[in-house]
MDTraj code that builds the backbone (N, CA, C; nanometers):
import mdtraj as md
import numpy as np

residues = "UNK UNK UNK UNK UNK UNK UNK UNK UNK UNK UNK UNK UNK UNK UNK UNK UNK UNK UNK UNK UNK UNK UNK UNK UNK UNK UNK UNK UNK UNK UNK UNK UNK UNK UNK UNK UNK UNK UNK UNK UNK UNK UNK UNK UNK UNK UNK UNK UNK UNK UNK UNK UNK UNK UNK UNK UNK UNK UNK UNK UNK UNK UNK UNK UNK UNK UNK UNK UNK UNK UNK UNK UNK UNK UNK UNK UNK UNK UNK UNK UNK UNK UNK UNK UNK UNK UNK UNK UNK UNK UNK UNK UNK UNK UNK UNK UNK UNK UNK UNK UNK UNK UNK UNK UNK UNK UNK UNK UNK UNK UNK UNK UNK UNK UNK UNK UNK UNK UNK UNK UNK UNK UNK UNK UNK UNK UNK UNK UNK UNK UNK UNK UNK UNK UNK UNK UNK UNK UNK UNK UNK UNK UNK UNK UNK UNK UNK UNK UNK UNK UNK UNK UNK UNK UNK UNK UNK UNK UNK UNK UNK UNK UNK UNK UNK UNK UNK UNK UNK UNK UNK UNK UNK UNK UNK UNK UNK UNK UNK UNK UNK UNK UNK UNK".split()
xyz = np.array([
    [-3.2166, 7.9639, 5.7051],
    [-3.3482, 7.9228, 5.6622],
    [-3.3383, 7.7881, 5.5932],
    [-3.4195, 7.7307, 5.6694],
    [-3.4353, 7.5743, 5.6006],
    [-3.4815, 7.5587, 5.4337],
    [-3.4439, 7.4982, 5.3262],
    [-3.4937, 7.4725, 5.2570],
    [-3.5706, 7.3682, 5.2603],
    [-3.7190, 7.3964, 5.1379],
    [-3.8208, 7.3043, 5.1673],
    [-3.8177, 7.1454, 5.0963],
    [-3.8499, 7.0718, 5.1241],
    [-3.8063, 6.9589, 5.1040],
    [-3.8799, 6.9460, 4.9036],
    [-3.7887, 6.8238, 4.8914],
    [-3.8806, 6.8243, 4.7196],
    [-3.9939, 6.7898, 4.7387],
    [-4.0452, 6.8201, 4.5806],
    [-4.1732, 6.7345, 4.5693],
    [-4.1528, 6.5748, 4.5335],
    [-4.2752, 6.5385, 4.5464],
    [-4.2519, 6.3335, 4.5211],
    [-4.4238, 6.3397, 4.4595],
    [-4.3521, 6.2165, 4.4056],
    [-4.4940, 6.1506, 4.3415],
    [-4.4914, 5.9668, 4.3918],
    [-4.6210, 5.9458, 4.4981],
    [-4.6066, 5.7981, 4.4805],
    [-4.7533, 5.7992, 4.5651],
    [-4.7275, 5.6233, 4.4947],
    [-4.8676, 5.5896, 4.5101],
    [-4.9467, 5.6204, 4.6434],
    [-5.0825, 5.6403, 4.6349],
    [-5.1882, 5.6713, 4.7232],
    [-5.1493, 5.5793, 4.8213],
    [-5.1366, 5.6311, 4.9723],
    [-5.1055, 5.5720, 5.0909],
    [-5.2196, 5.5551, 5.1861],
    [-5.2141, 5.5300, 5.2988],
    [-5.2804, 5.5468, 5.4248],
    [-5.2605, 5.6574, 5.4786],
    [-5.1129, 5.6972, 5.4356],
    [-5.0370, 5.8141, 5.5255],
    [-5.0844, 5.9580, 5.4627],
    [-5.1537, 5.9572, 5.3712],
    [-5.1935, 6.0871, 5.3016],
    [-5.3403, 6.1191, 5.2854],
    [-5.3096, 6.2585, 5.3142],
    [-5.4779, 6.3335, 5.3702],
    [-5.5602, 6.3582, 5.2927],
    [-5.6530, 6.2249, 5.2471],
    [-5.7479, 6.2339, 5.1359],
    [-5.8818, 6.3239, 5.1641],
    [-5.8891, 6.3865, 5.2926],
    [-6.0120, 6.4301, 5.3307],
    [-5.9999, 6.5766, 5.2920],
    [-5.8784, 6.6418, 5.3217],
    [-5.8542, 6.7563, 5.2901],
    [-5.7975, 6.8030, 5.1938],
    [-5.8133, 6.7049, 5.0504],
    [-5.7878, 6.7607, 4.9101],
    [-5.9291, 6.8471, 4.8513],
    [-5.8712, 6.9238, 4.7939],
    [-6.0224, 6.9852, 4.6911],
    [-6.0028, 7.0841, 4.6415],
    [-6.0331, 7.0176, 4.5054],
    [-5.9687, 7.1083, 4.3477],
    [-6.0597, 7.1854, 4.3345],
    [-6.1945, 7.1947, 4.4090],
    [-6.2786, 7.2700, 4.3192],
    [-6.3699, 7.2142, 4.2021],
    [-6.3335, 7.0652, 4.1683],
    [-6.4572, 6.9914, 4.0993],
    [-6.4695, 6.8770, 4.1542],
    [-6.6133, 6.8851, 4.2398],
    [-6.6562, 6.7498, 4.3426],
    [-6.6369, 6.6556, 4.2765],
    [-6.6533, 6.5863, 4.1424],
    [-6.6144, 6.4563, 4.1233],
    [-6.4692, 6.4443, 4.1281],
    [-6.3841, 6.5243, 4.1086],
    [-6.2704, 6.4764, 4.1107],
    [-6.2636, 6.4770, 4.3185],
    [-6.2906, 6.5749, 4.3689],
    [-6.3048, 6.5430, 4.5295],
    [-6.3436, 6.4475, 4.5713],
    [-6.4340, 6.4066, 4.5262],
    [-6.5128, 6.2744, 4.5772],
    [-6.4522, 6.1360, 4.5216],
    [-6.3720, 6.1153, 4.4071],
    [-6.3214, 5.9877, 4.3922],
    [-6.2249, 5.9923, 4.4491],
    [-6.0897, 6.1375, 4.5105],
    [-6.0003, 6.0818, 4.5725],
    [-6.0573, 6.0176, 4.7079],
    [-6.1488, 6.1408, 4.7504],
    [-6.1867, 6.0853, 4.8869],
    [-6.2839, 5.9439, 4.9594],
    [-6.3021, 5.9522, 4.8279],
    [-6.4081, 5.7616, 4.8597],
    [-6.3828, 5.6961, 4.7621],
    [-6.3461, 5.7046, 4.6488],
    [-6.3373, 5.5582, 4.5383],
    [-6.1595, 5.5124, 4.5089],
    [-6.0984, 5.5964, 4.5263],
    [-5.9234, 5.5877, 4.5161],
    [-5.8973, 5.4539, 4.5368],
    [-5.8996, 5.4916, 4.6344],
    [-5.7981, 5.3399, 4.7056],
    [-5.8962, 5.2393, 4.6941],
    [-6.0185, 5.2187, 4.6611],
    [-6.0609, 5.0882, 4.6496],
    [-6.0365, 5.0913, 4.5294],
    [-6.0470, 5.0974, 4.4114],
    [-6.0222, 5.1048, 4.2511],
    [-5.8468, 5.0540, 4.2617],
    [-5.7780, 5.1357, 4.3908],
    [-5.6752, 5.0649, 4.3527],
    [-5.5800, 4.8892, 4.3717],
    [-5.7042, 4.9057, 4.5295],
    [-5.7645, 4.7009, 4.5823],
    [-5.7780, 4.6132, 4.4878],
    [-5.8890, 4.7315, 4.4136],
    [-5.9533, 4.6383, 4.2953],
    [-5.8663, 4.6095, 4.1575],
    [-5.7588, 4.6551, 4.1827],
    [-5.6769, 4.6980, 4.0280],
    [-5.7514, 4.7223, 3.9103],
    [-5.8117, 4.8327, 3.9536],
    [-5.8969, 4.9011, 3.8420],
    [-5.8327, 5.0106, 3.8116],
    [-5.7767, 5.0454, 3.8916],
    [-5.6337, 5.2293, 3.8512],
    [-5.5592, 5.2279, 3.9387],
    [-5.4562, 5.2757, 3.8880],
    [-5.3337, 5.3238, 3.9885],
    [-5.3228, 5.4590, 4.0373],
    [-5.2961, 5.4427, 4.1405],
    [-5.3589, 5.6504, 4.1829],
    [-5.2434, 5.6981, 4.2238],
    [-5.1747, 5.8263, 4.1874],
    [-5.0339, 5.8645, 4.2180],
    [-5.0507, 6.0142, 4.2919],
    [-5.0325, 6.0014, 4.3984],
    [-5.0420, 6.1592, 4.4585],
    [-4.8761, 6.2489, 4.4570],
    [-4.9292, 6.3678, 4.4463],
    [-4.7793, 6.4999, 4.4373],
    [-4.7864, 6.5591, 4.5752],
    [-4.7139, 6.5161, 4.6587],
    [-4.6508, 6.5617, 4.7993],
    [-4.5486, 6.6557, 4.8090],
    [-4.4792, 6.7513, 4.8867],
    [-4.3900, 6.7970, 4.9275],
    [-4.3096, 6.7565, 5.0238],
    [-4.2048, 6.6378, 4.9602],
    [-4.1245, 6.5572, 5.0388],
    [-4.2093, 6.4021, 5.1265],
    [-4.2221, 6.4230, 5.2458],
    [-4.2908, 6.3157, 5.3121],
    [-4.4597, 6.3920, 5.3494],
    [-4.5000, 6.4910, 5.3084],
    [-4.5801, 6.5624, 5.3914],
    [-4.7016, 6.4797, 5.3486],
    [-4.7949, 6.4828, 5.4513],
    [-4.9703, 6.3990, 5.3936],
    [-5.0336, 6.4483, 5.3658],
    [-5.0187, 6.6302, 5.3376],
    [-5.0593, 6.6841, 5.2385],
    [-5.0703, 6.6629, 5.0813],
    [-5.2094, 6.5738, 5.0578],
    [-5.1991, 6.5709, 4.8737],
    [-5.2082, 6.7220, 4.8030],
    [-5.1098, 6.7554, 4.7463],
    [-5.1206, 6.8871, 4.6500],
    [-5.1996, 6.8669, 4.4976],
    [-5.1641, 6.7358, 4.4278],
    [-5.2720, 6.7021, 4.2868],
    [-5.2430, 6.5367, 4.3273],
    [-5.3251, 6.4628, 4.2361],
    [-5.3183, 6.3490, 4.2013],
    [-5.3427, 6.3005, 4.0711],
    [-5.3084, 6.1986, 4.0081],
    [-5.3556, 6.1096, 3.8889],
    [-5.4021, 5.9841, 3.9219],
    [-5.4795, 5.9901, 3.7834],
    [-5.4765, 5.8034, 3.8329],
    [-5.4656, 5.7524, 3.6352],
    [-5.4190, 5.6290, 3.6177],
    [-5.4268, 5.5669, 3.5149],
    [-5.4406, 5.4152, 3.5428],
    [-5.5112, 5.3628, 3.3796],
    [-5.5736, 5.2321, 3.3698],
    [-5.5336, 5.1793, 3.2310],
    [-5.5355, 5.0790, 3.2353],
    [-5.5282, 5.0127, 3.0790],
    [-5.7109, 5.0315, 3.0042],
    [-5.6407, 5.0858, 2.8634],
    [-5.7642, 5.1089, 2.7616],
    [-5.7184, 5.0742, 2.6236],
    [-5.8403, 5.0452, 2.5618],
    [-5.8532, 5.0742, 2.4280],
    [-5.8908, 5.1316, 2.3437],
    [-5.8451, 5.1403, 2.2341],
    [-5.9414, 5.2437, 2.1682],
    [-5.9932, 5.1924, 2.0025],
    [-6.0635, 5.1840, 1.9525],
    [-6.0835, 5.1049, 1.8062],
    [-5.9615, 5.1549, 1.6967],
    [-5.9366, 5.1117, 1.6534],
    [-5.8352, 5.1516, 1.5330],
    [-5.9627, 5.2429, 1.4593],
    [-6.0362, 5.2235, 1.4105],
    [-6.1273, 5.3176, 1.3155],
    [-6.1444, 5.4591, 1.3682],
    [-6.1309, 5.4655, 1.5381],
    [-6.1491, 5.6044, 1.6142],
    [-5.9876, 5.7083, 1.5777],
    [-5.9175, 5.6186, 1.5722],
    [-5.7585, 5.6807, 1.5486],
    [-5.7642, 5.7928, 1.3957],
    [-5.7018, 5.9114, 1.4181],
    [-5.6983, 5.9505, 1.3235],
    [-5.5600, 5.8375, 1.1803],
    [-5.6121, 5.9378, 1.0496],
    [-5.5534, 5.8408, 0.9595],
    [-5.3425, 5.8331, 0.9755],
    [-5.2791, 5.9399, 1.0483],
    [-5.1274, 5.9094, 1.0988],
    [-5.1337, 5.7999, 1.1935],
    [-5.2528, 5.7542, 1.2578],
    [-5.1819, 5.6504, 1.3990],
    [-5.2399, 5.5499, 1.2975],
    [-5.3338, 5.5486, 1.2179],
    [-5.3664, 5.3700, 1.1975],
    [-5.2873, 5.3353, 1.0962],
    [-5.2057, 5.4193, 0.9915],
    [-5.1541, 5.3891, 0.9429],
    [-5.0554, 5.2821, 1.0422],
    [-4.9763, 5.3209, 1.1086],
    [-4.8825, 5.2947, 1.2089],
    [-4.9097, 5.2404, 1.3125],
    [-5.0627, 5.1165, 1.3168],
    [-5.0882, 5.0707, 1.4110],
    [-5.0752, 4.8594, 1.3990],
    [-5.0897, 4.8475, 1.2343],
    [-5.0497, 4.7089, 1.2316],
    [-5.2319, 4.7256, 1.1890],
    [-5.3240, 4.6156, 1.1706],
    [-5.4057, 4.5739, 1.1321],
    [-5.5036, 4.5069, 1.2919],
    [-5.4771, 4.5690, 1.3722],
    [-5.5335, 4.5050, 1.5210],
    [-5.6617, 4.6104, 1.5021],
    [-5.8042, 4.5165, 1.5385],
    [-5.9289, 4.6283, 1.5794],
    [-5.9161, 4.7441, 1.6775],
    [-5.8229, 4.6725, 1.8033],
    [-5.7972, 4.7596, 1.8873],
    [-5.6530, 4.7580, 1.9392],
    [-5.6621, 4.9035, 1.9098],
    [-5.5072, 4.9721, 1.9951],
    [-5.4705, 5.0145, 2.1486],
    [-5.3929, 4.9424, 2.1997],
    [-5.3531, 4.9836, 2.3446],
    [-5.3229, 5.0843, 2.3844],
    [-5.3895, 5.0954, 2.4457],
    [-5.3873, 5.2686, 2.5684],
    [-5.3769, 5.2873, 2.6901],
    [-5.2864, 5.3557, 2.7431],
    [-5.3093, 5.3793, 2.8926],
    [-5.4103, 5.5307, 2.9092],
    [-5.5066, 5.4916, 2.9578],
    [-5.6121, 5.6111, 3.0476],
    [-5.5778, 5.6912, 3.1485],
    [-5.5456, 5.8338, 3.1048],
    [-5.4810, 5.9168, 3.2475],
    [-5.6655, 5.9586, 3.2857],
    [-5.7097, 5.8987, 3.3812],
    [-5.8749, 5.8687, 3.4324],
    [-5.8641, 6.0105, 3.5463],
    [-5.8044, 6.0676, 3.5925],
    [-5.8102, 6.1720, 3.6620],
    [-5.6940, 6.2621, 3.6898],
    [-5.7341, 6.3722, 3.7079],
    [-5.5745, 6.4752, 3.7384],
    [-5.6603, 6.5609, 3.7843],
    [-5.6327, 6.6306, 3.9211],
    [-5.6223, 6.7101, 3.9962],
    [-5.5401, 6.8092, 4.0778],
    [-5.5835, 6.8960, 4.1140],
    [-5.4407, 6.9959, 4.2013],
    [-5.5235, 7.0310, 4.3153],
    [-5.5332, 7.0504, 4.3770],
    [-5.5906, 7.1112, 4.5267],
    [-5.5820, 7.2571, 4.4878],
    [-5.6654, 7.3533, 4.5213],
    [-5.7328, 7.4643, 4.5476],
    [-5.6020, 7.5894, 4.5378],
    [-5.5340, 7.5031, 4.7041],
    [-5.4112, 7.6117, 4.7463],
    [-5.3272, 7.6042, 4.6606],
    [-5.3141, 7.4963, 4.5855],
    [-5.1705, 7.4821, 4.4878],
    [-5.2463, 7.5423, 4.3269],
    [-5.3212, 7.5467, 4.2874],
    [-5.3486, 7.6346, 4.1796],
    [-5.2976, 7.7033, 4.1112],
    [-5.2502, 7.7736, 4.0058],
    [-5.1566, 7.8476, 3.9580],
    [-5.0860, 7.9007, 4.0121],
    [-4.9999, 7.7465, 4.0306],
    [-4.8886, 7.7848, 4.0543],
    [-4.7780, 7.6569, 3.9888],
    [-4.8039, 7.6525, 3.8693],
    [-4.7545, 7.5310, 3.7997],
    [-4.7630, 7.4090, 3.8124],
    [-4.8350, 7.3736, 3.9033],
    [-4.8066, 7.2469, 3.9973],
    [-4.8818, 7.1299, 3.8917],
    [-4.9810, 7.1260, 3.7991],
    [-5.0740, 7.0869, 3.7164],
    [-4.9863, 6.9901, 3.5723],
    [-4.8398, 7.0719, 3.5730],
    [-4.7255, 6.9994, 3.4904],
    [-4.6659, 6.8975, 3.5533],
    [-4.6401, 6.8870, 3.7359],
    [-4.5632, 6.7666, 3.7345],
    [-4.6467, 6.6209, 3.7562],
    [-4.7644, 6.6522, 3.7795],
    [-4.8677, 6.4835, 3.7499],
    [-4.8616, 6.4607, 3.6567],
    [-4.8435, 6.5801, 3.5523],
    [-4.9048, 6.4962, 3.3988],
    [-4.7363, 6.4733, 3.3779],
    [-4.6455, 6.5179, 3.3914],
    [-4.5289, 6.4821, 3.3826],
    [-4.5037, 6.3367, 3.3728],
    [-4.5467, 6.3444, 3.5883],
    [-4.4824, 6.2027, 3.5864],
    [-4.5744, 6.0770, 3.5375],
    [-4.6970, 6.1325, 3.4751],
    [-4.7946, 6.0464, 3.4356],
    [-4.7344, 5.9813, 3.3094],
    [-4.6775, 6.0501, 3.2125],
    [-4.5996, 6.0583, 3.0760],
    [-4.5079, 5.9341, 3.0993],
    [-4.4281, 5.9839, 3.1586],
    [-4.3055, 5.8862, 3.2206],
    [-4.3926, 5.7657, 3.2520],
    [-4.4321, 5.7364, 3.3428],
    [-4.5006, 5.6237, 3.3869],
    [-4.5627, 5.5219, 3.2584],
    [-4.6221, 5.5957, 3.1845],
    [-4.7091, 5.5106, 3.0198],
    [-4.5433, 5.4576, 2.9262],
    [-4.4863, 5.5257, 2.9474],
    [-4.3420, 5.5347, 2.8859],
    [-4.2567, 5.3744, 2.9299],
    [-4.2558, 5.4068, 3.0764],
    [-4.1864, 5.3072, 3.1495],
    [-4.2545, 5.1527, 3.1719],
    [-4.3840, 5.1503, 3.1200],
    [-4.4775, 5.0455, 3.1919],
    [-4.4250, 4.8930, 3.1261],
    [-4.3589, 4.9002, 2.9952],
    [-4.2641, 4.7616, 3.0023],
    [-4.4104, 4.6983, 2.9068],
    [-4.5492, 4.7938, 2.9062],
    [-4.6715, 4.6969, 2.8393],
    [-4.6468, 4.7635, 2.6404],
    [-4.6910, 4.6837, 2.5463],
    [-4.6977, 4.7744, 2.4881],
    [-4.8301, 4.8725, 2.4730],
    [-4.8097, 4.9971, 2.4225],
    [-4.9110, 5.0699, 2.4413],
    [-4.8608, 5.1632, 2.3295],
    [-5.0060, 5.2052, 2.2495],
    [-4.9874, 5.3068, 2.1289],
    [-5.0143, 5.4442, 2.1414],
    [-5.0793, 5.4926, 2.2654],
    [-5.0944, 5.6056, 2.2853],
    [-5.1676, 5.6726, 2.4560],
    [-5.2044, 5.7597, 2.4815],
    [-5.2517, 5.7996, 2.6430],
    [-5.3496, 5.8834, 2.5812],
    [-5.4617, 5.8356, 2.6577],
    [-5.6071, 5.9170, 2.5782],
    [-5.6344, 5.9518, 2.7575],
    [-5.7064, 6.0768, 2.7524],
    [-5.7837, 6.1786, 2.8566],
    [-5.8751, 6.2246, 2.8111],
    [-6.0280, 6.2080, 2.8871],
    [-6.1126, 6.2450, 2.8799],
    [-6.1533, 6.3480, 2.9594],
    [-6.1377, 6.5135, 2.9084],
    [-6.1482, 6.5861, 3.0265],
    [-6.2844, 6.6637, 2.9983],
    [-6.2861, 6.6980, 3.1472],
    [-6.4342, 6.7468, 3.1801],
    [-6.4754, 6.8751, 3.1232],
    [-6.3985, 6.9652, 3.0805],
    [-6.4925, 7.0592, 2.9996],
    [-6.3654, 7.1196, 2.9143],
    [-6.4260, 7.1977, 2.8580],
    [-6.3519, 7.2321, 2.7694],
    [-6.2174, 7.3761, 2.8181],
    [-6.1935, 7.3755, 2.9515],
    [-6.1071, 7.4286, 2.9897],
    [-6.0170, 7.3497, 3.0061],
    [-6.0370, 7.2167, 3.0554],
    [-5.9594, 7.1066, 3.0585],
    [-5.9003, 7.0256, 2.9591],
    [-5.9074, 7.0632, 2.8465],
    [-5.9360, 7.0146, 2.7221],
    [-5.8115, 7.1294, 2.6261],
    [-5.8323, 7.2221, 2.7112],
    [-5.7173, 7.2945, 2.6716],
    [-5.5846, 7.2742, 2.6968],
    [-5.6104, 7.2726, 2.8642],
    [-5.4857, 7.2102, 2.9489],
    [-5.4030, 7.1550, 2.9097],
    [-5.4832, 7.0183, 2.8446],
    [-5.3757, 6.8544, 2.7838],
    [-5.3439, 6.9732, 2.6152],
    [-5.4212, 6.9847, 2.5609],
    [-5.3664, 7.0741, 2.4148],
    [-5.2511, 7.1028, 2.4047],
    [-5.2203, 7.2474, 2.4951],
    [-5.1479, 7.2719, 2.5635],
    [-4.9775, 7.2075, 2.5669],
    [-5.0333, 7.0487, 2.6417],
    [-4.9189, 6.9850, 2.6391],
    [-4.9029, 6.8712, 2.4961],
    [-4.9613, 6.9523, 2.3763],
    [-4.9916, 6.8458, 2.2397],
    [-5.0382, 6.7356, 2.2733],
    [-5.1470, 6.7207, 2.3480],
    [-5.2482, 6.6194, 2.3606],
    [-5.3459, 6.6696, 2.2262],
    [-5.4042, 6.5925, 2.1385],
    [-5.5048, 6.5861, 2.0460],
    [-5.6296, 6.5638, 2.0585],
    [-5.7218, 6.6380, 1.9879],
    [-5.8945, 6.5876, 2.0151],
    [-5.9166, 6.4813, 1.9105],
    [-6.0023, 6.3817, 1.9672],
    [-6.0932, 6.3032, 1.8762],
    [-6.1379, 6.3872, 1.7498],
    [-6.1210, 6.3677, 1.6323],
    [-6.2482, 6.4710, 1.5379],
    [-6.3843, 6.4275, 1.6095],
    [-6.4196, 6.2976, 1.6426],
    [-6.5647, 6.2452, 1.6450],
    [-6.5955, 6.2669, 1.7867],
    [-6.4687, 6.2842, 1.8735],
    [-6.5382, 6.3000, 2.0543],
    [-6.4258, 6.4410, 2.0680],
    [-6.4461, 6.5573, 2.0729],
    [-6.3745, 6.6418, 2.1239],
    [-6.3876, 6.6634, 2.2425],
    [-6.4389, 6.6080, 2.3224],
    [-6.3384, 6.5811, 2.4879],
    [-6.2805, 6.4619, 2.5144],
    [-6.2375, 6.3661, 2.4434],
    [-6.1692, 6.2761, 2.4033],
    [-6.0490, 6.3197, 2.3542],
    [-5.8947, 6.3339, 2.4368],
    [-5.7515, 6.3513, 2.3611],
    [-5.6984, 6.2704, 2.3899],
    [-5.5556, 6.2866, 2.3062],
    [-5.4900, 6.1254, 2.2804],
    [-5.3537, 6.2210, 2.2524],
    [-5.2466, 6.1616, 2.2921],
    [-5.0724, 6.1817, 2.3050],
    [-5.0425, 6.0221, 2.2914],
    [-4.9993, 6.0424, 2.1466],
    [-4.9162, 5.8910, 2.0911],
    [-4.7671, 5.8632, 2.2150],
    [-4.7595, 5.7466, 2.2421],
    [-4.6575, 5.7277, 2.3023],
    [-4.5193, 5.7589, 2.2252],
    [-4.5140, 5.7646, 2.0900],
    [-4.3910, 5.8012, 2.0048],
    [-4.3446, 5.9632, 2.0745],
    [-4.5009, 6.0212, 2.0568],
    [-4.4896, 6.1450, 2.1281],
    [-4.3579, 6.2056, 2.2417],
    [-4.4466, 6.0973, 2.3300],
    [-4.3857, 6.0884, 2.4609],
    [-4.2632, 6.0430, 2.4720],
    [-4.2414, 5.9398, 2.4163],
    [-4.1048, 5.8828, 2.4034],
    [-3.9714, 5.9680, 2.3311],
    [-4.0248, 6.0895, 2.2824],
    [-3.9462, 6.1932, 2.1763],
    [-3.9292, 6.3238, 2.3035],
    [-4.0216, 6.3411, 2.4272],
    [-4.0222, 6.4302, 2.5650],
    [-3.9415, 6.3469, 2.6743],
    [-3.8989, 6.2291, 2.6870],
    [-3.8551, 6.1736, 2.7625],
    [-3.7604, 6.0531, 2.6907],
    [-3.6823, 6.0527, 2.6410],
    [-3.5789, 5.9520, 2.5253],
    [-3.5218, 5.8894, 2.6436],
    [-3.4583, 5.9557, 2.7357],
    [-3.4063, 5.8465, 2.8027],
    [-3.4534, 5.7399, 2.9011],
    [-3.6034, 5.7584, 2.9236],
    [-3.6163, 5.6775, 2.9437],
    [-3.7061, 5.5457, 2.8815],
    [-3.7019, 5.5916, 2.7590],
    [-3.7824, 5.4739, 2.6504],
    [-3.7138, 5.3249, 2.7003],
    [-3.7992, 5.2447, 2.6209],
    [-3.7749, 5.0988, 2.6558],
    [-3.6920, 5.0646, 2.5856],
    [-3.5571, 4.9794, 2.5943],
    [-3.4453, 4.9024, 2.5241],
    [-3.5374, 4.8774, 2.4157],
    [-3.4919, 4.8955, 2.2535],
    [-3.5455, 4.8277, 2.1278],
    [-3.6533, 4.9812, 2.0688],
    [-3.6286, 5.0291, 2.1627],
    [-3.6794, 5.1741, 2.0408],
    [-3.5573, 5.2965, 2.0848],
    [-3.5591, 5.3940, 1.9917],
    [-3.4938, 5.5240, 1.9511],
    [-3.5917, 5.6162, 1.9220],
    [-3.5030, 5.7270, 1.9549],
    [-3.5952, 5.8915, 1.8931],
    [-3.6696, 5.8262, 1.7815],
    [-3.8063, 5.8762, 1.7839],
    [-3.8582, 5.9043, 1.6876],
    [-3.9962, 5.7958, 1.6960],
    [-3.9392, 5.6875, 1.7788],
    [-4.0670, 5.5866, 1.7952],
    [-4.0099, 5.4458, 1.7423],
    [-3.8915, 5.4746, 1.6171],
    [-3.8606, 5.3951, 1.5506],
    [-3.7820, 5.2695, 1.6271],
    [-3.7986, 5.1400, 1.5929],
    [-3.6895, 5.0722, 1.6532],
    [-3.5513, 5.0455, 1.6070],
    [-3.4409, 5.0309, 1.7175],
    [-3.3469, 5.0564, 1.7023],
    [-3.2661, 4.9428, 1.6398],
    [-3.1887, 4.9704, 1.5782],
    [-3.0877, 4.8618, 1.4688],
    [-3.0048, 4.7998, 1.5443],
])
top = md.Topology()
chain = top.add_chain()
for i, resn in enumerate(residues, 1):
    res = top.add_residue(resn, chain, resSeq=i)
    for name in ("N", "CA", "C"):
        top.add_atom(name, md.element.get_by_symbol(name[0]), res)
traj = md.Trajectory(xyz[None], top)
């Protein structure tokens, strides 16, 4: 018996079957299937689909964007620790999806996974990954993975990149260490 090939994560292709994704919430159906790939023409988001090996079956997708967020919106641990800037850099995880068939069945951890990694690796600086999810089941989801609510927007969460960088150390950027801190 053959074993099945891995999973992969890479960017939205030609080669992958945007018609036959569907999570079950039409807006997220409807931007893979008509706004994706132009947003990504437009470099307005980067859209990352979860395949099984080469297959053009999309199983979930993400997408992320550069954001901001006001220093005054930050609770009082990040602004302490943000420098005196109005606004703090953010990467926007703007969508996450799983397709129907793949549903509980864990599959919902490796987008946001490799989404993590990706804000981690981007070489920009950035103070944290804010998600705006659609209801409050979704809202659990990111919790879940110690994503935080706004006090003032609770479908508004936020995962400090220190966070992230403390779930994934090795691959932080040269000039920081565990903890967020930079290195001596």
């Amino acid at each position: 018996m053959a074993s099945q090939p891995p999973y992969s994560i890479a960017p939205l292709g030609a080669q992958h079957d945007r018609a036959a994704f569907s999570c079950g919430e039409p807006s997220l159906d409807s931007y893979l299937q008509r706004q994706a790939s132009q947003d990504v023409r437009r470099d307005l988001a980067a859209c990352y689909v979860l395949t099984r090996g080469d297959s053009a079956t999309i199983i979930g997708y993400y997408t992320l964007s550069a954001s901001s967020i006001e220093l005054i919106g930050l609770p009082p641990e990040l602004v302490k620790k943000s420098g005196r800037y109005p606004l703090v850099p953010a990467v926007l995880l703007g969508r996450l999806a799983v397709d129907q068939r793949f549903q509980g069945q864990g599959m919902s951890g490796l987008p946001l996974m490799d989404a993590l990694r990706r804000a981690l690796r981007t070489g920009v600086g950035v103070k944290l990954m804010i998600v705006d999810a659609l209801n409050d089941s979704a809202a659990r989801f990111y919790e879940h993975y110690d994503f935080r609510r706004f006090a003032d927007q609770p479908m508004r969460l936020y995962l400090p990149l220190s966070a992230i960088r403390d779930l994934f150390p090795e691959d932080a950027p040269p000039g920081h260490s565990e903890g967020g801190k930079p290195a001596q």
